[in-house]
N, C-alpha and C positions, 0 to 999 in steps of 0.2 A: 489673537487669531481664533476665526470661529472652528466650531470641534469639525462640521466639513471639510473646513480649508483642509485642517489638520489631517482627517481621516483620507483626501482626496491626494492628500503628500504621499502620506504610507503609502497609498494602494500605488501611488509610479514607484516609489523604491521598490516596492514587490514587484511589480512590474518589471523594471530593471533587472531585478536579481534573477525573475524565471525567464528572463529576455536570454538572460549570460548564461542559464541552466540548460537552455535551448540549445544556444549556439556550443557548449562542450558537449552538448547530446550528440550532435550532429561532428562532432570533430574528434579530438581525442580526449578522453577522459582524462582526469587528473587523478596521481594515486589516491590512496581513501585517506591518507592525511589531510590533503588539500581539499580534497570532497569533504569529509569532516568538516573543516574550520566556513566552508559554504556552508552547508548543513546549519551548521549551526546558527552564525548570520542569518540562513532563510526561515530559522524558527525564532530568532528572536526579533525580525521585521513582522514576522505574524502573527507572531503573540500582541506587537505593539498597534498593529491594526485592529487583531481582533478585540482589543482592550479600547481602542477608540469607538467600534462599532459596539461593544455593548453599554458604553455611554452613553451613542449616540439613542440607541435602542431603548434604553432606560427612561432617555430627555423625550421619545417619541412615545413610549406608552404615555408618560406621563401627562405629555400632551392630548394623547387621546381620552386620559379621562379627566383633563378639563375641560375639551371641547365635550365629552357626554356630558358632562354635569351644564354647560353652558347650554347644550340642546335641550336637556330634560328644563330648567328655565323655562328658555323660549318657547316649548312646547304648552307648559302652564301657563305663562303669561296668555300665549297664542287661543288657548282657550278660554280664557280670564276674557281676553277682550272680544270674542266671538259670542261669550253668552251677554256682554254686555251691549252688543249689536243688537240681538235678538230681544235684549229687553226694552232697548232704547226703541228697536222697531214696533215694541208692542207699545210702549207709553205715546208713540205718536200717533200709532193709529187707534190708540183711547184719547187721546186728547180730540185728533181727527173728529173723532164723535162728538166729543163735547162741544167741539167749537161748531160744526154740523149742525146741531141741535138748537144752540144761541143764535147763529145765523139765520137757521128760519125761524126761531122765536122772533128776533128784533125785527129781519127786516120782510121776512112773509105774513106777522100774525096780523087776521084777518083780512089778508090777501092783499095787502099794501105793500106800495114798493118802496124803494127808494125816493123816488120824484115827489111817490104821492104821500109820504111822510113827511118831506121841505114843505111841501104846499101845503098842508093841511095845518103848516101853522098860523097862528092866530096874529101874531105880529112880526114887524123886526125882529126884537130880541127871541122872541120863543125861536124862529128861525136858527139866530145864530146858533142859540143854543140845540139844536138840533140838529145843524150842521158840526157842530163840536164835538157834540156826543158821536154823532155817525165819522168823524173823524177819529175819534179814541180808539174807536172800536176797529174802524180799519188797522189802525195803525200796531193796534194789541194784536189785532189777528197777523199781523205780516211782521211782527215782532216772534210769535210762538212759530209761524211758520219756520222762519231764519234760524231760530234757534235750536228745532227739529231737524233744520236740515243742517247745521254747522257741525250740530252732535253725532250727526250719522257722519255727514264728511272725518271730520276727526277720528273719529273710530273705524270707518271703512280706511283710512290712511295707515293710521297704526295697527289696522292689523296689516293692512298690506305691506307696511314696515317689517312688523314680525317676521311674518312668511319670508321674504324676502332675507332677513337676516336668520330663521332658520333654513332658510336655502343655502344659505353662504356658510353655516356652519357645517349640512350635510357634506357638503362642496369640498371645504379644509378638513373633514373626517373623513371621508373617500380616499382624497388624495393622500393625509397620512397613516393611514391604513395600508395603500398601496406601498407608499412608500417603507410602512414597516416591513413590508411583505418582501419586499425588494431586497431589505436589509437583514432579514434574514436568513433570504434565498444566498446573499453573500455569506453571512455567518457560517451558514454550513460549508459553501463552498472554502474558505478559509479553510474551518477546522479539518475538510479535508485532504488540504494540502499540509496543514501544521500536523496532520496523523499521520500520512506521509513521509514528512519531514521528520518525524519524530522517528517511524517503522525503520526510515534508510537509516539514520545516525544510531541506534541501536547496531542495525545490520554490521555498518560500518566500525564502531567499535570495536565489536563481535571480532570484526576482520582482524584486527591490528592488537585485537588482545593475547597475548599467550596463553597455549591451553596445554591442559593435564592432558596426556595420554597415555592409555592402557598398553604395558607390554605385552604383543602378541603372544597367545599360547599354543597355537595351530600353527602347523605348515600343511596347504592341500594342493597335492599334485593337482591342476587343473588341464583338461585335453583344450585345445586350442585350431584345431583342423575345423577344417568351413562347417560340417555336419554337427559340431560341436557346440556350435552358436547358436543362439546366444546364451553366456554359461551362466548361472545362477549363481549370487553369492560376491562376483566382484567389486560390484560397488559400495561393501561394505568390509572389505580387508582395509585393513591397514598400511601394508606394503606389497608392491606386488613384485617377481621378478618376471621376465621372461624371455626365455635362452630357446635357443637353436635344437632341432633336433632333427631327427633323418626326415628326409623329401623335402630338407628348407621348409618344414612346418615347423612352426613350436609350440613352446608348453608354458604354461606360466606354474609358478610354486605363488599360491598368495597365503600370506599371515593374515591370520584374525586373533584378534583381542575380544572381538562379538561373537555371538556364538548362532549366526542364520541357519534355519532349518532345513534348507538345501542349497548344496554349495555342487559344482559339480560340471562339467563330469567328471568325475575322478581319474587318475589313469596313474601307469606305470613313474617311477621313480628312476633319477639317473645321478651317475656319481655326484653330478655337480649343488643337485635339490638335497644330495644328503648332506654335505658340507655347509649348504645355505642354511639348513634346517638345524646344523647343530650351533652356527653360531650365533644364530638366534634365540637360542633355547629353547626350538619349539617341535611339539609333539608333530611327529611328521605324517601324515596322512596318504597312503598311495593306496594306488591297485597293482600289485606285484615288482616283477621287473628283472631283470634277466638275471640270470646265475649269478654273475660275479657281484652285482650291486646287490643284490638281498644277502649274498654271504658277509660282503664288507658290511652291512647293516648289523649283522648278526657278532660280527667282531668288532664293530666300534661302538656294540650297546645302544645303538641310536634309537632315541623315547619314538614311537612309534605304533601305528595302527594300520596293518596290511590289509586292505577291503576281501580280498580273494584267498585268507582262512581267518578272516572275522565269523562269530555264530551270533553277534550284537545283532537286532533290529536296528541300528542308526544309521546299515547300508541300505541302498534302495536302489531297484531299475524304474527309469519310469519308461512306459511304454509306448511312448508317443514317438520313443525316439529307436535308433539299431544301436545294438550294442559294436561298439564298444563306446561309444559316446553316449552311454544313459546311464551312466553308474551312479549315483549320488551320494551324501554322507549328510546325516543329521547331526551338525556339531552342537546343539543345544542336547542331545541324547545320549552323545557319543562316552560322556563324564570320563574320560582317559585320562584330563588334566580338571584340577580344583581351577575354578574362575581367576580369572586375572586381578591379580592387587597389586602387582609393583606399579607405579605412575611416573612417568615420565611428565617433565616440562616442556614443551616445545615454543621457540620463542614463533612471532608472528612476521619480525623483518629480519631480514638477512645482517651481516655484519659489514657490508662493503658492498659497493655499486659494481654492475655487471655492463656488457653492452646488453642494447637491445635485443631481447631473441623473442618475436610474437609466434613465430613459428620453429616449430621442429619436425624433422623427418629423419625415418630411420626404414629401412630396406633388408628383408630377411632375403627377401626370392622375389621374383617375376611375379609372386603371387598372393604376395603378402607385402604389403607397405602399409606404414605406422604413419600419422602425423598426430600432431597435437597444436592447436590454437590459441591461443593468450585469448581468456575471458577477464577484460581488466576488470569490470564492478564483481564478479568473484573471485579475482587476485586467483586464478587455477587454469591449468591446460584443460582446453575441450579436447577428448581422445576420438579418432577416429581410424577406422582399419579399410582400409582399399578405397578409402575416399568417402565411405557413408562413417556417420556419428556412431561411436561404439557405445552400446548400452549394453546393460544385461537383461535376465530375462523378465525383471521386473519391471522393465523399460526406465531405470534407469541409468542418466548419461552417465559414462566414467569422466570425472575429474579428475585430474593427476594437481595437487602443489606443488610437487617435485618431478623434477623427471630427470634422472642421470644415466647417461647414457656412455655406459663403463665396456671400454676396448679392450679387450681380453683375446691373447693366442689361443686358435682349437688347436685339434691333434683331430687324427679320428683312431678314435678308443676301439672298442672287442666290437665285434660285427657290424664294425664301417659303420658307428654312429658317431656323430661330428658332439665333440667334448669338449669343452671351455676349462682350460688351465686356470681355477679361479684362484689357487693359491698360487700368490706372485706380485706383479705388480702391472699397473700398466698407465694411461692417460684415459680421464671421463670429461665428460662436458655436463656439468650441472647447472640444470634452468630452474627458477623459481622467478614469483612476481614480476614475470615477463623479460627475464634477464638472462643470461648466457655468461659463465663462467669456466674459464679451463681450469683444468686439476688433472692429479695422480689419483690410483686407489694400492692401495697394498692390506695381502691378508697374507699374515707369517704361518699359518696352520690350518688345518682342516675345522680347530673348532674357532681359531681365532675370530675376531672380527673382521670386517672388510671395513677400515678404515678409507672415508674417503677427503681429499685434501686442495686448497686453494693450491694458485700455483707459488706461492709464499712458502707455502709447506704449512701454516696455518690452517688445523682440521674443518671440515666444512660440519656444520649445524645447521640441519635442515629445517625448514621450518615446519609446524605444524599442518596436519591433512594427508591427506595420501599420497602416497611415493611410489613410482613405476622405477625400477630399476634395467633398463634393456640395454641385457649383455649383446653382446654382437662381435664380430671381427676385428681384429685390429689391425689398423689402416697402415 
């Protein structure tokens, strides 16, 4: 099989394979395993094309410099027989002369012709012989003649031969020229689909590999009222919560393991972010908060930084904004807690198949409604609030990996604020890699953990990324 035939196979399997890559474009994706084991297939159908094109590419220089080498030839020969034209055209117009010059010697000297040369001979024989001789001499002359003109045809032929066959070489180095040109222009196009092909199967790896993460050391009350928005710092917490609080606004508490130099706006603390805060183990960050929650802060020792009697530079108002939504807090500043060292393993797939869940919604008030979107090539919810994409203020979009959505009795606590009984027990729904799972959660203490559970009883292990925890009512 010629290396064409060969390379013309590849390129339909490739073919093929981005026909199929198309057609899942347009439909539904395959997890990144299945995408994976494509991936990889589409780099090693590429590699064996492009391994055929720099064959071919090698076999086509090659050729092009032995058609040079074959032109530079023809080019010398082509001169070779051009100055031998010119010398043959001077040897006959010297001969020209010579035989010019015997011509009128024999048959003009002393103004006699032809006629009057027969006649003037003396007998018969002087005759014959005078006709013999003027015989020779014709026949010499129309011998040098022929032979001047055979040597010019000859050589007016081969050179026109030459020319002619370096026309036909120019001809076949044009064309594979172009054609290198051509297979080049593919070469890269390949290499940059196999860079591609290479960038996503990384990506995708990336996906499905388990990764270390940093135990959070912060907890920061964040305000969540419309004026609030867009808050600075959420797209790089670790976990978020966020619960209910008076006029069906809420607040979110997010953990950082990272330490962004404005997180914010900061706001008041409530029983329930001091309980999140402890059993997480993380230094709690607010702006104040009503009598009885900063007394229970004060008797349960909770690690802690109150914005509103800090004298730290790490608080900030920015003034673009009204207070009470412009507070800020510089947690690379703030040094309250030594940087994070403990490491957690997060695995990348769950333990057991879910139904389908592409979509989630959750509803505080008439004025606040949450969704979230399965992004399957980032295996993460797209977060959106009241129907537009929720980013922060770095315009970056919130991803959730997890999103558990734990049913919890309120009460309404000291001045008619609506309070989430979190120690207890109750039923969540946790979604990950586009799946929908029922479970319990139970937290036996104010520091305990908040254990969350298949409905097995089998504890749930979130996967790696960010986690929106939204408390809410229970149904």
């Amino acid at each position: 099989m010629s290396l064409m035939k060969k390379l013309t196979r590849l390129l339909i399997v490739l073919l093929l394979i981005l026909t199929v890559l198309s057609g899942l474009a347009a439909g539904n994706e395959p997890d990144p395993q299945h995408r994976i084991e494509r991936t990889r297939t589409e780099i090693t159908e590429l590699e064996k094309v492009i391994k055929a094109m720099d064959e071919d590419i090698k076999a086509r220089e090659a050729r092009l410099l032995e058609l040079a080498t074959e032109e530079t030839k023809v080019k010398r020969l082509l001169r070779q027989t051009e100055a031998g034209l010119l010398k043959a055209e001077a040897r006959m117009a010297e001969k020209s002369l010579v035989l010019a010059g015997r011509l009128r010697s024999v048959y003009m000297k002393g103004g006699l012709s032809y006629l009057e040369m027969l006649l003037d001979a003396d007998n018969l024989g002087d005759l014959l012989i005078r006709a013999a001789f003027l015989r020779r001499v014709l026949n010499r002359d129309a011998e040098i003649i022929a032979a001047f003109r055979t040597e010019f045809e000859t050589l007016t032929e081969s050179r026109d031969a030459i020319a002619a066959q370096q026309k036909q070489i120019e001809d076949m180095r044009f064309e594979a020229e172009a054609q290198s040109k051509n297979l080049l222009a593919q070469r890269r196009e390949q290499d940059a689909l196999l860079k591609r092909a290479r960038t996503q199967l990384a990506a995708d790896l990336a996906v499905i590999t388990p990764r270390a993460e940093k135990r959070p050391i912060y907890g920061v009350v964040i305000d969540n009222a419309s004026p609030a928005r867009p808050q600075h710092g959420l797209s790089q917490a670790s976990v978020i919560y966020e619960y209910e609080v008076e006029g069906r606004i809420t607040r979110y508490l997010a953990l950082f393991s990272a330490l962004p130099r404005k997180v914010g706006p900061v706001r008041s603390a409530r029983e329930h972010s001091i309980f999140l805060a402890m059993e997480n183990r993380v230094h709690l960050v607010y702006s104040g908060g009503s009598f009885d929650v900063l007394a229970r802060i004060r008797s349960w020792n909770v690690r802690g930084t109150n914005a509103t009697a800090s004298s730290g530079g790490s608080f900030f108002r920015d003034s673009a904004r009204r207070a009470p939504h412009n507070l800020y807090v510089n947690l690379a500043a703030l040094g309250a807690v030594a940087p994070s060292q403990e490491v957690v393993i997060r695995p990348s797939h769950l333990s057991r198949q879910g139904e389908q869940a592409l979509s989630i919604s959750v509803e505080y008030g008439s004025d606040l409604a949450i969704r979230y979107e399965y992004d399957q090539r980032q295996r993460a919810y797209r977060r959106y609030i009241n129907g537009k994409v929720h980013r922060d203020a770095d315009g970056k979009t919130i991803m959730a990996r997890n999103v558990i959505v734990q049913y919890v009795p309120h009460r309404t606590g000291l001045l008619g604020r609506p309070t989430p009984d979190i120690i207890g027990s109750g039923a969540i729904d946790f979604y990950a890699l586009g799946q929908r799972h029922r479970g319990t959660w139970r937290k036996d203490s104010r520091e305990a953990p908040t254990r969350f559970y298949f409905e097995d009883g089998q504890e749930i292990e979130r996967i790696y990324g960010q986690t929106w925890i939204q408390i809410v009512r229970a149904r």
